[in-house]
C-alpha positions in Angstrom: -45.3 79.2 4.2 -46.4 75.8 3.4 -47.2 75.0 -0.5 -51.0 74.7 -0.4 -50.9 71.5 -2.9 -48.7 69.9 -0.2 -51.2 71.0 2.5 -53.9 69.6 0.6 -52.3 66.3 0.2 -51.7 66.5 3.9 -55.4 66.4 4.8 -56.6 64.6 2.1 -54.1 61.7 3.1 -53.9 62.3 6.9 -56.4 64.3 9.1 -59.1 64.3 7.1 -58.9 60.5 6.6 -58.7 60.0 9.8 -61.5 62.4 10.9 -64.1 61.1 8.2 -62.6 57.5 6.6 -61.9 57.0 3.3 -62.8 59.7 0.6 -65.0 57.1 -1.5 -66.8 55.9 1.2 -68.0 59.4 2.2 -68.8 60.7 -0.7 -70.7 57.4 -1.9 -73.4 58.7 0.8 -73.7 62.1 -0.2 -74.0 61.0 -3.6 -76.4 58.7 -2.4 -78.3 61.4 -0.7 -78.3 64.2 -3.0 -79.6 61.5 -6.3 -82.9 61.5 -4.2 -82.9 65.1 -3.3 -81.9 65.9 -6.6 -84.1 63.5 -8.6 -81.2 62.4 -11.2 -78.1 60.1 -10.3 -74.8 61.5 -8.9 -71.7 59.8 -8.3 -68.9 60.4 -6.0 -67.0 62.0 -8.6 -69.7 64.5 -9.0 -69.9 65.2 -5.4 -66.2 65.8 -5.5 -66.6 68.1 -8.7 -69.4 70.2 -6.5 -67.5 70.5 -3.7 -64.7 72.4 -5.5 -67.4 74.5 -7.3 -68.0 75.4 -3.8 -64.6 76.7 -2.5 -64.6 78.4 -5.7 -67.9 80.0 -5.2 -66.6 81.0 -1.8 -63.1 82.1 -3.0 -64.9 84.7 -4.9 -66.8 86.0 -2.5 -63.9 86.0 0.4 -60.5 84.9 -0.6 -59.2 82.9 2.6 -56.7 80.5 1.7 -58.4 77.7 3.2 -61.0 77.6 0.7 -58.0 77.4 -2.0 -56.7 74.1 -0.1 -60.3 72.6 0.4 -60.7 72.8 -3.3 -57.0 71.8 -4.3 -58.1 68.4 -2.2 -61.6 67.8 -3.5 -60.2 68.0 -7.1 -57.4 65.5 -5.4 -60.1 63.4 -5.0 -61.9 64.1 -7.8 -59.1 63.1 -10.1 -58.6 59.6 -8.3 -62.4 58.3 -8.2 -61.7 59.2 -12.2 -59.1 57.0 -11.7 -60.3 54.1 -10.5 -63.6 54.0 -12.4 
Protein backbone atom coordinates (compact mmCIF):
# COMPACT_ATOMS: atom_id res chain seq x y z
CA UNK A 1 0.00 0.00 0.00
CA UNK A 2 1.15 3.35 -0.90
CA UNK A 3 2.51 5.75 2.02
CA UNK A 4 -0.30 8.33 2.32
CA UNK A 5 2.41 11.29 2.78
CA UNK A 6 3.67 10.13 -0.66
CA UNK A 7 0.07 10.01 -1.98
CA UNK A 8 -0.56 13.33 -0.78
CA UNK A 9 2.53 14.82 -2.40
CA UNK A 10 1.26 13.04 -5.47
CA UNK A 11 -1.93 15.11 -5.76
CA UNK A 12 -0.86 18.05 -4.27
CA UNK A 13 2.12 18.21 -6.94
CA UNK A 14 0.29 16.38 -9.88
CA UNK A 15 -3.43 15.78 -10.39
CA UNK A 16 -4.76 18.15 -8.28
CA UNK A 17 -2.46 20.88 -9.87
CA UNK A 18 -3.45 20.03 -12.90
CA UNK A 19 -7.24 19.73 -12.12
CA UNK A 20 -7.47 23.22 -10.17
CA UNK A 21 -3.89 25.31 -10.97
CA UNK A 22 -1.68 26.37 -8.50
CA UNK A 23 -2.61 25.92 -4.77
CA UNK A 24 -2.14 29.74 -4.01
CA UNK A 25 -4.15 30.89 -6.67
CA UNK A 26 -7.10 28.85 -5.52
CA UNK A 27 -7.15 29.41 -2.24
CA UNK A 28 -6.51 33.30 -2.67
CA UNK A 29 -10.36 33.11 -3.96
CA UNK A 30 -11.80 31.33 -1.27
CA UNK A 31 -10.06 33.35 1.05
CA UNK A 32 -11.32 36.12 -0.90
CA UNK A 33 -14.77 34.78 -0.59
CA UNK A 34 -15.17 33.61 2.84
CA UNK A 35 -13.51 37.39 4.36
CA UNK A 36 -16.88 38.77 3.04
CA UNK A 37 -19.03 35.89 4.12
CA UNK A 38 -17.16 35.85 7.23
CA UNK A 39 -16.94 39.56 7.98
CA UNK A 40 -13.07 39.41 9.13
CA UNK A 41 -9.97 38.75 6.77
CA UNK A 42 -8.73 35.29 5.85
CA UNK A 43 -5.71 34.35 4.03
CA UNK A 44 -4.84 31.46 2.02
CA UNK A 45 -3.01 29.95 4.76
CA UNK A 46 -6.18 30.04 6.88
CA UNK A 47 -8.14 28.42 4.16
CA UNK A 48 -5.60 25.74 4.11
CA UNK A 49 -5.65 25.49 7.97
CA UNK A 50 -9.67 24.98 7.67
CA UNK A 51 -9.59 22.58 5.18
CA UNK A 52 -7.56 20.16 7.27
CA UNK A 53 -9.89 20.98 10.31
CA UNK A 54 -12.29 19.56 7.91
CA UNK A 55 -10.86 16.06 7.01
CA UNK A 56 -10.26 15.96 10.60
CA UNK A 57 -13.82 16.61 11.43
CA UNK A 58 -14.69 14.07 8.93
CA UNK A 59 -12.06 11.53 10.04
CA UNK A 60 -13.92 11.40 13.25
CA UNK A 61 -16.96 10.85 12.20
CA UNK A 62 -16.01 8.05 9.33
CA UNK A 63 -12.42 7.04 9.11
CA UNK A 64 -11.87 6.57 5.20
CA UNK A 65 -8.30 7.06 4.37
CA UNK A 66 -8.93 9.60 1.90
CA UNK A 67 -9.84 12.08 4.33
CA UNK A 68 -6.36 11.25 6.05
CA UNK A 69 -4.53 12.20 2.58
CA UNK A 70 -6.79 15.23 1.82
CA UNK A 71 -5.63 16.62 5.16
CA UNK A 72 -1.88 15.36 4.90
CA UNK A 73 -1.93 17.74 1.47
CA UNK A 74 -3.87 20.77 2.80
CA UNK A 75 -1.38 20.97 5.75
CA UNK A 76 1.31 20.46 2.66
CA UNK A 77 0.09 23.47 1.54
CA UNK A 78 -0.44 25.05 4.49
CA UNK A 79 3.14 24.81 5.55
CA UNK A 80 4.47 26.34 2.15
CA UNK A 81 2.09 29.58 1.95
CA UNK A 82 3.84 29.84 5.68
CA UNK A 83 6.78 29.62 3.77
CA UNK A 84 6.72 32.05 1.40
CA UNK A 85 4.98 34.76 3.38
Amino acid sequence: MKSVLLEADALVNGERQNQYGPPRELFEMVAKLWSAVMGWEMSPADVALCMVLLKIVREVHDHKRDNVVDAAGYLEIYYRMLEEE
